[in-house]
GUNUNU-254135 format. One line per field, with one value per atom (N, C-alpha, C, CB): x, y, z; atom name. Coordinates in Angstrom, 3 decimals. Glycine has a CB too. Layout:
N
east = c(X  ...)
north = c(Y  ...)
up = c(Z  ...)
a = c(CA  ...)
This chain:
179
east = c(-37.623  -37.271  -36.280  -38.526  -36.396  -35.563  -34.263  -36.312  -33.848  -32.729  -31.796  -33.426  -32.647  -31.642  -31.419  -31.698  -32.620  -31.509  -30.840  -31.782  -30.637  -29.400  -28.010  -29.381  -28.535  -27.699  -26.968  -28.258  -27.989  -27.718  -26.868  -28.760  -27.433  -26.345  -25.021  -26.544  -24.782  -23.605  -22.821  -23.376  -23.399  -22.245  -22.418  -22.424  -23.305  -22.876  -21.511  -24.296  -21.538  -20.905  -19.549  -21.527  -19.198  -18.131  -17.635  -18.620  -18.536  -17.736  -17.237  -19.049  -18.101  -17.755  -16.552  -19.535  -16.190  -14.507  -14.006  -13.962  -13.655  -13.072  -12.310  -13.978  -13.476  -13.019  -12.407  -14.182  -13.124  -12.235  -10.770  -12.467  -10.876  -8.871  -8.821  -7.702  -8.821  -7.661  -7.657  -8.022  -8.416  -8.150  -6.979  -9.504  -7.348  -6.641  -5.003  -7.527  -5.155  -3.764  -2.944  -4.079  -3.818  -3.360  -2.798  -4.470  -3.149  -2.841  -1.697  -3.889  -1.640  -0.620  0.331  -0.999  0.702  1.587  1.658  1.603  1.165  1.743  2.508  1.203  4.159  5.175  5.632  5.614  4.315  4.712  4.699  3.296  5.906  5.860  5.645  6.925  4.707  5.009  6.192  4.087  6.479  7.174  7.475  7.657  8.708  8.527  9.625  8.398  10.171  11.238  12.266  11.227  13.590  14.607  14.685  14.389  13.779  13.661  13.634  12.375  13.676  14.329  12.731  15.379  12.348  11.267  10.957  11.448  9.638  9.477  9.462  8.159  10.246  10.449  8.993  11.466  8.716  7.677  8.247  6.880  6.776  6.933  5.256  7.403  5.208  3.986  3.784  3.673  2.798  2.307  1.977  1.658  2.440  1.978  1.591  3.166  0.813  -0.620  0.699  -1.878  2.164  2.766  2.755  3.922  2.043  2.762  4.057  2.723  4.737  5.823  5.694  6.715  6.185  7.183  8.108  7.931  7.372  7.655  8.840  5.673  9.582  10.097  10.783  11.472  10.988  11.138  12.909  10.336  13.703  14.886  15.445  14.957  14.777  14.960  15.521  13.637  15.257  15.485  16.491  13.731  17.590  18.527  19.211  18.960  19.361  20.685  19.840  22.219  18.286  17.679  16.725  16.522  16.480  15.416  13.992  15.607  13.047  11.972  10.927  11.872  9.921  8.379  8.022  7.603  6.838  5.633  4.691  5.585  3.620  2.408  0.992  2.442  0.921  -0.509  -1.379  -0.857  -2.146  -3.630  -4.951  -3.361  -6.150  -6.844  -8.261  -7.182  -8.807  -9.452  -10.339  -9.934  -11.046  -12.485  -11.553  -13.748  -11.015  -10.082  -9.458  -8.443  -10.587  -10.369  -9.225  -11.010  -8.261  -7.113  -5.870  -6.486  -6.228  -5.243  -5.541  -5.603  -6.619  -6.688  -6.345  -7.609  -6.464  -6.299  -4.127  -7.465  -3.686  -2.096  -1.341  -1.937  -2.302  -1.822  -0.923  -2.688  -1.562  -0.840  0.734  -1.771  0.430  1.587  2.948  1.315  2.194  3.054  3.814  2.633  2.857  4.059  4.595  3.892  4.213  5.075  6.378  3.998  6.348  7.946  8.716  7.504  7.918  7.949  9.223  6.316  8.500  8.867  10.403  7.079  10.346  11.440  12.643  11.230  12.502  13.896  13.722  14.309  13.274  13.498  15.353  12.608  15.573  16.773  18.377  16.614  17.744  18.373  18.507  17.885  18.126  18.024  16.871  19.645  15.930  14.793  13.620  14.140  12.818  12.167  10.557  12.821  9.352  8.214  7.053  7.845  6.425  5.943  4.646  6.294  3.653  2.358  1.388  1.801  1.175  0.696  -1.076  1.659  -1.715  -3.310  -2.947  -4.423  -4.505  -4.595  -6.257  -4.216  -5.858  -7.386  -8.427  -8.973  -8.318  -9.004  -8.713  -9.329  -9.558  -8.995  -8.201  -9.683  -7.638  -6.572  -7.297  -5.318  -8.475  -9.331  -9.632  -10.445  -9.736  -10.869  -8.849  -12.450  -7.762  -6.728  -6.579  -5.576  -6.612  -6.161  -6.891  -6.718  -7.994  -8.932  -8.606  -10.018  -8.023  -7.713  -6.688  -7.742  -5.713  -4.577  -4.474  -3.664  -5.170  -5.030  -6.025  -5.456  -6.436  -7.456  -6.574  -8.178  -5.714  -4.383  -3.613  -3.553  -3.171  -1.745  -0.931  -1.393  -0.903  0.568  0.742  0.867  2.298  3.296  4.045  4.292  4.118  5.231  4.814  5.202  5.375  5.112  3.962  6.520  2.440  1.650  1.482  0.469  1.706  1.633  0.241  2.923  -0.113  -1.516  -1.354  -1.936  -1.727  -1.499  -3.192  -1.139  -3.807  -4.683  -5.704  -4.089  -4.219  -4.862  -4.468  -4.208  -4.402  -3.865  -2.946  -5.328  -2.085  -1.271  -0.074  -0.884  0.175  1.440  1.239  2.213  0.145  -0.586  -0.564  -2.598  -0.809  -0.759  0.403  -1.315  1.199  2.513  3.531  3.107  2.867  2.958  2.746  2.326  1.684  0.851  -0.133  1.776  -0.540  -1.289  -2.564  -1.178  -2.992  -4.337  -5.304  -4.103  -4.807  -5.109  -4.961  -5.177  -5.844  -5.260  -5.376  -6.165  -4.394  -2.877  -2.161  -2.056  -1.404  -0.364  1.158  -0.764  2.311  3.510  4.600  3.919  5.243  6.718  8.026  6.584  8.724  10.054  11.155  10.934  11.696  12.685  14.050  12.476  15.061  16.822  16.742  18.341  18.157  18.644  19.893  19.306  19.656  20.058  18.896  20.767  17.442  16.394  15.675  16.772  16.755  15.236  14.473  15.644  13.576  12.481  12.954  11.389  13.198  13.207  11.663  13.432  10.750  9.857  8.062  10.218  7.525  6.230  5.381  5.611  4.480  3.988  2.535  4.254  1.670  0.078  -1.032  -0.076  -1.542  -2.591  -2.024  -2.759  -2.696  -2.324  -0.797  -3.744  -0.477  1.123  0.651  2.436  1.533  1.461  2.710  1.395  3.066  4.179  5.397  4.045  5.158  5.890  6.811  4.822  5.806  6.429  7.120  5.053  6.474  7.072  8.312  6.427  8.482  9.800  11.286  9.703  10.755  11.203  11.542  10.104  10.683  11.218  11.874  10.670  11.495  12.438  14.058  12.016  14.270  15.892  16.167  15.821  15.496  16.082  16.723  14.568  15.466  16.056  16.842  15.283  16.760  18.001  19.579  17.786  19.335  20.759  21.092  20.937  20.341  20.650  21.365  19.147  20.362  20.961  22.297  20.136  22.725  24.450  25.078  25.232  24.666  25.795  26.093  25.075  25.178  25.405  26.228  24.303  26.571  26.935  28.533  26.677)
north = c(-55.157  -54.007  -54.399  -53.386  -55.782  -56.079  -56.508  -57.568  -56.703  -56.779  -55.322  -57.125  -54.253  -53.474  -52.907  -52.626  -53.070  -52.428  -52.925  -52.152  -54.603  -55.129  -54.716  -56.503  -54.119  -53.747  -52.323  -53.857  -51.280  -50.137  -50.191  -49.764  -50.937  -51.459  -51.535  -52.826  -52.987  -53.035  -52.452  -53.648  -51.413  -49.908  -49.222  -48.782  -48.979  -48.076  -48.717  -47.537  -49.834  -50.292  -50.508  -51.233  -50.619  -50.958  -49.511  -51.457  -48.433  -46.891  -46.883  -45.172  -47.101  -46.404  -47.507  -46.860  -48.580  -49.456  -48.717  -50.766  -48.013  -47.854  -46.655  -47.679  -45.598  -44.154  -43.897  -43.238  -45.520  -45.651  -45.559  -47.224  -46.895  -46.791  -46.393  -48.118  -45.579  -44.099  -43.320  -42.982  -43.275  -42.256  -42.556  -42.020  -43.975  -44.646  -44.691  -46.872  -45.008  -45.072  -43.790  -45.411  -42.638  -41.455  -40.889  -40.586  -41.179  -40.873  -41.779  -40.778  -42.747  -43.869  -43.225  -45.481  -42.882  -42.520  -41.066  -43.205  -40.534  -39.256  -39.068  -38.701  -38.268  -38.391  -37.128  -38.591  -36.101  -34.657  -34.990  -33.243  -35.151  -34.763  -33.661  -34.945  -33.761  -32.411  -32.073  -32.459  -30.586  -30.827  -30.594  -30.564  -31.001  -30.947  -30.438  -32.390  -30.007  -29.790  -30.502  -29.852  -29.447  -30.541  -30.583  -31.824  -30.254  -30.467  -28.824  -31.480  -28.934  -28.311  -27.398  -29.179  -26.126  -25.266  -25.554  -23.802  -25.793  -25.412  -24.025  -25.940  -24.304  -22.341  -22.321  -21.753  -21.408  -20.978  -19.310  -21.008  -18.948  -17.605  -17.142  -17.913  -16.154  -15.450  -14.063  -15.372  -13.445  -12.340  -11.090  -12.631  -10.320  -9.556  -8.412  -9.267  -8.014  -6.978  -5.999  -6.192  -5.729  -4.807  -4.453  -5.001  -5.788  -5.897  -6.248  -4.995  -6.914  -7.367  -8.817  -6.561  -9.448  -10.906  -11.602  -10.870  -12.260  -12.483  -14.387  -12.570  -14.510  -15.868  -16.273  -15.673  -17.326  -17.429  -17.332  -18.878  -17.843  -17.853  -16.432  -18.251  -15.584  -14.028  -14.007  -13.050  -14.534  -14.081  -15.456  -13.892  -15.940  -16.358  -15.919  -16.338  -16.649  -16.285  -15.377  -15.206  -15.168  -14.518  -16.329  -12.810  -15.785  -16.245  -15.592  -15.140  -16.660  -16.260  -16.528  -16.525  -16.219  -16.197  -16.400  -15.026  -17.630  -17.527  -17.720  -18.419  -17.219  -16.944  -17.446  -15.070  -18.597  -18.771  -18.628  -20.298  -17.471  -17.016  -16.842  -15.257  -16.396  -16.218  -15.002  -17.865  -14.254  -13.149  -13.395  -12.203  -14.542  -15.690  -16.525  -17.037  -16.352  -17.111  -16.044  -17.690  -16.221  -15.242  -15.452  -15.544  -16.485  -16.565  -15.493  -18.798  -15.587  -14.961  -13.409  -15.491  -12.793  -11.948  -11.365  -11.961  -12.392  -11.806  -12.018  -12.864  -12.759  -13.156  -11.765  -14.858  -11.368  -10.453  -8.936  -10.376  -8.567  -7.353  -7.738  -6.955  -8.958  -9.268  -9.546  -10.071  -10.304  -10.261  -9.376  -10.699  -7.971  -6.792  -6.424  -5.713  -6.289  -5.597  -6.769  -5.407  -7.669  -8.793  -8.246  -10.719  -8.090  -8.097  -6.902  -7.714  -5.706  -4.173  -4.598  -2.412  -5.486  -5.035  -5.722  -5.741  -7.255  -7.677  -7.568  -9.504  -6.423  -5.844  -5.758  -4.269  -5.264  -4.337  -6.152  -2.335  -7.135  -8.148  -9.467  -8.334  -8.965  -9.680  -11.383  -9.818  -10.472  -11.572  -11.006  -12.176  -11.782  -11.034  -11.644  -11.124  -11.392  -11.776  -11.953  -10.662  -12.713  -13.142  -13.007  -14.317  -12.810  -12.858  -13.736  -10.790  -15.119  -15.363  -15.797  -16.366  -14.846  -15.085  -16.354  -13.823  -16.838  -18.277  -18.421  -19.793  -18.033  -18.326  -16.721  -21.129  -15.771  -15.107  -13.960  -15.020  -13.020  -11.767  -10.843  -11.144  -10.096  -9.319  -8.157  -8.998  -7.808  -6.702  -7.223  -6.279  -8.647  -8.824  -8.700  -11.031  -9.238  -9.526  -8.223  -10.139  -7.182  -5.886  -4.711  -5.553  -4.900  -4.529  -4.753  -4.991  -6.454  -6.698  -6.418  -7.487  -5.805  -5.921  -4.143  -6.679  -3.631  -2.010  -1.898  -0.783  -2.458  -2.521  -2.177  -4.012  -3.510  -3.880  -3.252  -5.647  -2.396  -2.149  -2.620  -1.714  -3.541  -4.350  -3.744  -5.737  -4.054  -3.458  -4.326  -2.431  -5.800  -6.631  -7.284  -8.086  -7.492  -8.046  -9.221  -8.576  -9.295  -10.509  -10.921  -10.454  -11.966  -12.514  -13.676  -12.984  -13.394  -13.738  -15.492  -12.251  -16.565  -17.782  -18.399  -18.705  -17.344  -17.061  -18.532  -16.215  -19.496  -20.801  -21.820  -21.278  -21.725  -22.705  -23.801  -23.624  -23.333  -24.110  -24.329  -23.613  -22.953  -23.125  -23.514  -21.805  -23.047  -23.553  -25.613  -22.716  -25.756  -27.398  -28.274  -27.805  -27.317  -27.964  -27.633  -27.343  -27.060  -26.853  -27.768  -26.031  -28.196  -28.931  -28.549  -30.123  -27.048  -26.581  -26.844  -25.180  -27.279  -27.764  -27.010  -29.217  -25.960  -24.881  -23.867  -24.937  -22.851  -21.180  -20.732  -19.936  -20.193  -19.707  -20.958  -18.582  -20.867  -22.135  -21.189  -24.182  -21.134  -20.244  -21.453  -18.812  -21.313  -21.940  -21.059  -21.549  -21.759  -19.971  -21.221  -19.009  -20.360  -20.874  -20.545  -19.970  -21.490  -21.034  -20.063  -22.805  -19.371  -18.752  -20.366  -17.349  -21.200  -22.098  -22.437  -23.343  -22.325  -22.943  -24.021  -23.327  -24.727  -25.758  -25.131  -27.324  -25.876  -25.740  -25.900  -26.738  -24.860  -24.732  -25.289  -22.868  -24.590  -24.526  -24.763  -22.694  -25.682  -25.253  -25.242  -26.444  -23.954  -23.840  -24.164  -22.257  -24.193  -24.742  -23.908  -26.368  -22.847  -22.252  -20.683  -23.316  -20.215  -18.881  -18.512  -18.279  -17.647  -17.159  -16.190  -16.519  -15.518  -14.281  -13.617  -14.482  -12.716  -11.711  -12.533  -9.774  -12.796  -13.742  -14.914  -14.415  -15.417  -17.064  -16.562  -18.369  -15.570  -15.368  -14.895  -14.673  -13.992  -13.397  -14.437  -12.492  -15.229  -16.556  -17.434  -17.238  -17.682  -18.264  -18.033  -18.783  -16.866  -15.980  -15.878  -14.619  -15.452  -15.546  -16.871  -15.877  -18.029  -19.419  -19.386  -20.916  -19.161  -19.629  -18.850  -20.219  -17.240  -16.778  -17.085  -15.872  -16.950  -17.817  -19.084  -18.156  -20.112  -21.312  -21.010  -22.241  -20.037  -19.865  -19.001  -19.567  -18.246  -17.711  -18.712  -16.353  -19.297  -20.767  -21.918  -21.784  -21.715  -22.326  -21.766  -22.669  -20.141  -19.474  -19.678  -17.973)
up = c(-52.699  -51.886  -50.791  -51.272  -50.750  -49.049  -49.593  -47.805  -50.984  -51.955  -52.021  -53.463  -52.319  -52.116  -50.853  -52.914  -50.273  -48.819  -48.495  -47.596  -48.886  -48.152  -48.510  -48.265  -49.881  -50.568  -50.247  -51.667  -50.039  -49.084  -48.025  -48.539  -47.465  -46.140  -46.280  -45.667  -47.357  -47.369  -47.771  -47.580  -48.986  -49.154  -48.173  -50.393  -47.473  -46.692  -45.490  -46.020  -45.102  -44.369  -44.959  -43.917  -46.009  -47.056  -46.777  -48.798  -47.126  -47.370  -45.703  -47.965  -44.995  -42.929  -42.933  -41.042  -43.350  -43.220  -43.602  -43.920  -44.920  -46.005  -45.268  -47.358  -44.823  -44.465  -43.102  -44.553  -42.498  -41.003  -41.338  -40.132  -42.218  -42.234  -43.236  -42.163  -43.752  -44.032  -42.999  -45.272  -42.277  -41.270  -40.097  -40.590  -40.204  -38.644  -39.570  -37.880  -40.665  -41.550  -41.589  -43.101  -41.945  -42.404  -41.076  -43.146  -39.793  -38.810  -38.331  -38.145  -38.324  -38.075  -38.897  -38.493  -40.330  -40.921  -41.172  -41.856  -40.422  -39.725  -39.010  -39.211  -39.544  -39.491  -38.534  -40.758  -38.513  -37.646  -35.886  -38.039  -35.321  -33.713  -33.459  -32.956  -32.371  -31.235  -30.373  -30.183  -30.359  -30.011  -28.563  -30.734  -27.918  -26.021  -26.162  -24.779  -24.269  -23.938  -24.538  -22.852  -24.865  -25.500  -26.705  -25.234  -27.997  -29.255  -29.487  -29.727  -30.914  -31.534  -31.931  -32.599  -31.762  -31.689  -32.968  -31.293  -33.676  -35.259  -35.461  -35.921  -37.320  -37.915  -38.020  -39.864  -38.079  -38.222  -39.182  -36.631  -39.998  -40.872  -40.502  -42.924  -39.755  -39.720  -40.317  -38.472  -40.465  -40.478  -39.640  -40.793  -38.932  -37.380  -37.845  -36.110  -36.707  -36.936  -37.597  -35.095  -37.611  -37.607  -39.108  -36.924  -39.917  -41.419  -42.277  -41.742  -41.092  -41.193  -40.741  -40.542  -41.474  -41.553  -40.790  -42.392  -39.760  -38.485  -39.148  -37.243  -38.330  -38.966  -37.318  -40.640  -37.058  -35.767  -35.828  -35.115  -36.745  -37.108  -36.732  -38.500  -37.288  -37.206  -35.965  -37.324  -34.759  -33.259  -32.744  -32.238  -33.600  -33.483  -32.494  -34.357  -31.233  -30.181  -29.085  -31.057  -29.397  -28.358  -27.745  -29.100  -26.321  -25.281  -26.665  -23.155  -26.949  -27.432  -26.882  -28.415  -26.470  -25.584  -26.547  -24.747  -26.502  -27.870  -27.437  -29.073  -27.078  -26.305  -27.450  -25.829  -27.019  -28.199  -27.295  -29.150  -27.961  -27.284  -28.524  -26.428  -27.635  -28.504  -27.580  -29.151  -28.403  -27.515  -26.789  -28.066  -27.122  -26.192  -25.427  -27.401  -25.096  -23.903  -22.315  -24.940  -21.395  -19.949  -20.001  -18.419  -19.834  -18.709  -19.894  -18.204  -20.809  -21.904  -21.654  -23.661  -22.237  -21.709  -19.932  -22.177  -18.834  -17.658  -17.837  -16.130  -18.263  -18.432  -19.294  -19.525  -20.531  -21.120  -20.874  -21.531  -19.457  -18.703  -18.250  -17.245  -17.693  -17.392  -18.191  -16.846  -19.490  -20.499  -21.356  -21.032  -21.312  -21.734  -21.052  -22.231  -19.635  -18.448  -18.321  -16.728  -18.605  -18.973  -20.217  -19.523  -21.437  -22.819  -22.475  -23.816  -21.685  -22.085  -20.668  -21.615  -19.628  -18.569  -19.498  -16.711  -20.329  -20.637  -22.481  -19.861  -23.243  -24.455  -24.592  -24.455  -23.598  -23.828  -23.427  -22.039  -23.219  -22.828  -23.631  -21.768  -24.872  -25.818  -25.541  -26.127  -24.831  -25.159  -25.991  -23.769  -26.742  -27.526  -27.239  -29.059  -27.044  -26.516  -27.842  -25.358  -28.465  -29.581  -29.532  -29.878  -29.511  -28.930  -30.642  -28.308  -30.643  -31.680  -31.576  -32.196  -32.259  -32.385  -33.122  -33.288  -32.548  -33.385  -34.029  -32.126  -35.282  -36.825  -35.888  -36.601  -35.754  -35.870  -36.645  -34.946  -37.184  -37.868  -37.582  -38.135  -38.314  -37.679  -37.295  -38.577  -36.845  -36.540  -35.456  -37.408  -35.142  -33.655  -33.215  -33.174  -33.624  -32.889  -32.360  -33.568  -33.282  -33.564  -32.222  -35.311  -32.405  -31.271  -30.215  -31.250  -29.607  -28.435  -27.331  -28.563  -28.490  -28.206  -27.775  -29.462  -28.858  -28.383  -27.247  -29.676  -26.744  -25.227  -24.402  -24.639  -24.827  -23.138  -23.730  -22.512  -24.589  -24.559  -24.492  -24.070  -25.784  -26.062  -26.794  -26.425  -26.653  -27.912  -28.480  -27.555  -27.674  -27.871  -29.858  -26.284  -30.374  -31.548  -31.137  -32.245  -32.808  -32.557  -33.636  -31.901  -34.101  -35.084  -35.358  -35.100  -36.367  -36.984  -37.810  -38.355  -36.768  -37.182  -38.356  -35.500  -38.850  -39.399  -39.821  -40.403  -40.546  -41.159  -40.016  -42.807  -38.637  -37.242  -37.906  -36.271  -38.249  -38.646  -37.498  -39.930  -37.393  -36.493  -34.999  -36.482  -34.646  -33.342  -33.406  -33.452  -34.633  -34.711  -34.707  -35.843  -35.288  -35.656  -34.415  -37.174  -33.243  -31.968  -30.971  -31.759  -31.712  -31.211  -29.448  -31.273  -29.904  -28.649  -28.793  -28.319  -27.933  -27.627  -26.423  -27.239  -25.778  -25.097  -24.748  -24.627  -24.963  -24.445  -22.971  -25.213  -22.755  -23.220  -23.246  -22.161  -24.195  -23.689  -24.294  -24.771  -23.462  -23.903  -23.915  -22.736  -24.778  -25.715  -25.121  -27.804  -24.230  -24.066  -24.871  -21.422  -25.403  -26.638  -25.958  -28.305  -25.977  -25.827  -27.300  -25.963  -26.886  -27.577  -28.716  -26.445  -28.337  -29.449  -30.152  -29.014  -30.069  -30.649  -30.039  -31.707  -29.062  -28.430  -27.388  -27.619  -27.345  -26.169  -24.855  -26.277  -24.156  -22.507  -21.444  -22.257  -21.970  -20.925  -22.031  -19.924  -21.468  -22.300  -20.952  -23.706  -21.453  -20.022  -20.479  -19.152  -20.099  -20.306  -19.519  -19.720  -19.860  -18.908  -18.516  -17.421  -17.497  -17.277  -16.179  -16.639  -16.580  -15.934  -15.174  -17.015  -14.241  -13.464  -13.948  -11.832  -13.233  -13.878  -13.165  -13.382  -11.824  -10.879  -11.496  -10.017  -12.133  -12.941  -14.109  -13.615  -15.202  -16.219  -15.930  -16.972  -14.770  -14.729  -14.678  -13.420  -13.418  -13.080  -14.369  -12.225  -15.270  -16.049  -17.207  -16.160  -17.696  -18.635  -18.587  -18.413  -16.778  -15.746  -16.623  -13.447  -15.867  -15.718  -17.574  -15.161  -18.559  -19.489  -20.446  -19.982  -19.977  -20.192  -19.804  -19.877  -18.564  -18.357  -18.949  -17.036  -18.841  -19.380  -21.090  -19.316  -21.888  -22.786  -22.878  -23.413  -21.762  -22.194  -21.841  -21.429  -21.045  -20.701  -21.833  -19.392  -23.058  -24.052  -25.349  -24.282  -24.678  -25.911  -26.556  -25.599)
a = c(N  CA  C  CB  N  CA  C  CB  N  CA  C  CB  N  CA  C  CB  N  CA  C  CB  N  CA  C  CB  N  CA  C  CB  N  CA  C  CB  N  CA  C  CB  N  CA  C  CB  N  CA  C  CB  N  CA  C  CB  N  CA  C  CB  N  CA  C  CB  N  CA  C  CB  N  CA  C  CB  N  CA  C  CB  N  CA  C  CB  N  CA  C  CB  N  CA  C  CB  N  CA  C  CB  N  CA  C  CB  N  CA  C  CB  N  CA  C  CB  N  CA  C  CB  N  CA  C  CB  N  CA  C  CB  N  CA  C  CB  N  CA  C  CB  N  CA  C  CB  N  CA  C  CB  N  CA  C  CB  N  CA  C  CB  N  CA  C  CB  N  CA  C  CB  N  CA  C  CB  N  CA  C  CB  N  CA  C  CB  N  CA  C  CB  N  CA  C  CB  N  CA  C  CB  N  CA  C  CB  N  CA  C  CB  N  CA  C  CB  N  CA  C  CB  N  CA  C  CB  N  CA  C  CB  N  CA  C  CB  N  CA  C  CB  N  CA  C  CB  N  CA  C  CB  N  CA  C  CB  N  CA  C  CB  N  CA  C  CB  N  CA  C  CB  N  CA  C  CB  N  CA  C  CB  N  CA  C  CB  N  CA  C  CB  N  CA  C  CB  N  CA  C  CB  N  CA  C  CB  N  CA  C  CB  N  CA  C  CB  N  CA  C  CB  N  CA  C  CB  N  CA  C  CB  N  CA  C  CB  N  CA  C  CB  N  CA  C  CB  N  CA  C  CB  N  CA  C  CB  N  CA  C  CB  N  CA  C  CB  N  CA  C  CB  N  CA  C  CB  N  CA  C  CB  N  CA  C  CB  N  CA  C  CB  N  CA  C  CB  N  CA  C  CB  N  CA  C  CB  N  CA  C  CB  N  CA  C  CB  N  CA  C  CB  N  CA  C  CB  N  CA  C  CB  N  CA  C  CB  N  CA  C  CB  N  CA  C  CB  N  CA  C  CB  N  CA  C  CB  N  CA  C  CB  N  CA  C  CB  N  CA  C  CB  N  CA  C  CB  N  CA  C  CB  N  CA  C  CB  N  CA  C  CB  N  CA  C  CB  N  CA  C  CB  N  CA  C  CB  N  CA  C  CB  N  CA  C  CB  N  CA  C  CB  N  CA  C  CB  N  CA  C  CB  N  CA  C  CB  N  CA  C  CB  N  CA  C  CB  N  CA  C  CB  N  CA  C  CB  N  CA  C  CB  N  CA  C  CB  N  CA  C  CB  N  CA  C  CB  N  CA  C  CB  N  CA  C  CB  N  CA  C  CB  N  CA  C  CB  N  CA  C  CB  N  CA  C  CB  N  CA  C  CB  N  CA  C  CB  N  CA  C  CB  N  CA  C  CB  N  CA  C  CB  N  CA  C  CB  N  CA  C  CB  N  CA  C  CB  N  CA  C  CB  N  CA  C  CB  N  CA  C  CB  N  CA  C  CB  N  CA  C  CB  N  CA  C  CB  N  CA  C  CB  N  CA  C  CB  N  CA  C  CB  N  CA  C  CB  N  CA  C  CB  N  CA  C  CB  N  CA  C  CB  N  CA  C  CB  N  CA  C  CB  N  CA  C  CB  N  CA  C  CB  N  CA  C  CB  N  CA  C  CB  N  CA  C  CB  N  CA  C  CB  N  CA  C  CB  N  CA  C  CB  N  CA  C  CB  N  CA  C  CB  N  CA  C  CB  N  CA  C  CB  N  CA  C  CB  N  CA  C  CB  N  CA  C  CB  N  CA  C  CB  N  CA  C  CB  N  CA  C  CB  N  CA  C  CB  N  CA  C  CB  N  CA  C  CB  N  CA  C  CB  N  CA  C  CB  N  CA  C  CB  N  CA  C  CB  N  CA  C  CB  N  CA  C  CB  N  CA  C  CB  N  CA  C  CB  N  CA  C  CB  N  CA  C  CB  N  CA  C  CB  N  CA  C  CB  N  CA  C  CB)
C-alpha cells in the first residue's frame, strides 16, 4: 500500500510541474500587448443593443470614447449621466461616444441603459474578449481614441461631466492638428 502512494504522489506531482509550465510558458509566449497611450487602439467588431455592427474602424477620423462598464459596478452607473450629457453636447463635432457592456446579457444591458437614458451607441462585448484585448481590469475604465486611431487618454475609474468634457476638448483638438 505504501508503494502506490508513493506512486500517487509522484503523478500527482509530475502532472502539478507539467501544468505549471505550460502555463508559465503559454503566458511567457503570449504575444498580445496591452494597449497604452501612444499605440495604436485594437479593431474591435461588436454587436449593440441597436442590432447593428459596431466596428471601431467605422469611426475613422472621429475622437472615439469607449466606456467599458458593467451594471454591478456603482461608479459606472453614477458616471453614466454624465456620459450622455457629453455623448449628446459633441454628436454634432464629429466625436462619437461607445458605451461597451462587458459578458452580460443584452436584457440586463438593455434594462440599464433605458433607466438612465442613454442613447449614445452600446455595444455588447458578450464573450470579454474585447475588454481583454484592452486589457481592462476595472469598471469603469474609458479609452478616448484620436481621430488617427491611437490612444490619447486611458482613464481608470469614475469621470464627472467636468473631466470628460476637458478631455474630449484636449483630444479633439489634438486630433485636427493631426489632420
Amino acid at each position: 500500500m505504501g508503494r502506490n502512494r508513493k506512486w500517487i504522489q509522484i503523478c500527482i506531482l509530475l502532472a502539478v510541474v507539467i501544468l505549471g509550465g505550460w502555463t508559465i510558458a503559454s503566458s511567457v509566449l503570449d504575444k498580445t500587448e496591452i494597449p497604452k497611450v501612444g499605440s495604436k487602439a485594437p479593431e474591435f467588431t461588436l454587436t449593440g443593443l441597436d442590432g447593428k455592427t459596431h466596428q471601431l474602424s467605422d469611426y475613422k477620423g472621429k475622437t472615439v470614447v469607449v466606456n467599458f462598464w458593467a451594471t454591478y459596478c456603482p461608479p459606472c452607473r453614477e458616471e453614466m449621466p454624465d456620459i450622455q450629457k457629453q455623448a449628446a453636447k459633441w454628436a454634432d463635432k464629429d466625436v462619437v461616444v461607445l458605451g461597451v457592456n462587458v459578458a452580460e446579457s443584452k436584457v440586463t444591458a438593455k434594462n440599464f441603459v433605458d433607466q438612465l437614458g442613454v442613447t449614445f451607441p452600446i455595444l455588447l462585448d458578450s464573450k470579454d474578449k474585447i475588454r481583454r484585448e484592452y486589457g481592462v481590469l476595472n469598471y469603469p475604465t474609458t479609452v478616448f481614441v484620436k481621430p488617427d486611431g491611437k490612444i490619447a487618454v486611458i482613464k481608470e475609474g469614475l469621470m464627472d461631466e467636468a473631466y470628460l468634457d476637458r478631455t474630449i476638448a484636449s483630444v479633439a483638438a489634438a486630433g485636427n492638428g493631426n489632420k
